[in-house]
N, C-alpha and C positions, 0 to 999 in steps of 0.2 A: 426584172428590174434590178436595176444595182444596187446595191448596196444594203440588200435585204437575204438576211439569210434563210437556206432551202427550212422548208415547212415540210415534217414529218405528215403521214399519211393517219389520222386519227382511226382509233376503230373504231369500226361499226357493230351494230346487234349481230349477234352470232344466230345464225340460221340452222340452228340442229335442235335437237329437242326443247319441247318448249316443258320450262318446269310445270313440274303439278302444286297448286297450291293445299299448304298442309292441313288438313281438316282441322278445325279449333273447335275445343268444346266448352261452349257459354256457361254451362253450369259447373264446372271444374271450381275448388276452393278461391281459387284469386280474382277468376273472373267474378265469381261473385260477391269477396269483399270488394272491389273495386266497386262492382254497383250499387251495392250497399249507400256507398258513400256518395255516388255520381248522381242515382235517383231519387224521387222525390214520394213518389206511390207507384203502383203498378201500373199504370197508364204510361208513366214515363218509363219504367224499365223497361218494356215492352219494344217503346219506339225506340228506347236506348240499341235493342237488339236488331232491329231493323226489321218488325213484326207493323209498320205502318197501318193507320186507320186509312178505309176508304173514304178518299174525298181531301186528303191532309196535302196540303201544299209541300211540293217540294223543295230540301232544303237548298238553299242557294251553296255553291261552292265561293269560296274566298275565308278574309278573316272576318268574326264579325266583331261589331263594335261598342261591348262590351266590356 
């Protein structure tokens, strides 16, 4: 079409190693003042960690509205 100019070739996903993700440790000094402050009892730190109770709905993804 005229009068439109050439469009570079975007990149794509690179196809060679795929990273490893870096092990995190929950009980390290920060992570656990941050829960500190994030949780409420141990039942929430827990699900904060991603330790779910059997039967616990799961959480929806989006923003919520709060």
């Amino acid at each position: 079409m005229p009068g439109k100019g050439k469009r570079g070739k975007g990149r794509g996903k690179s196809r060679g190693k795929k990273q490893k993700k870096q092990e995190v440790d929950i009980l390290n000094p920060a992570a656990m003042l941050n829960l500190y402050y994030i949780a409420h009892h141990a039942a929430d730190c827990l699900h904060m960690r991603g330790f779910r109770w059997p039967g616990d709905p799961k959480a929806k993804k989006g923003k919520s509205k709060t």
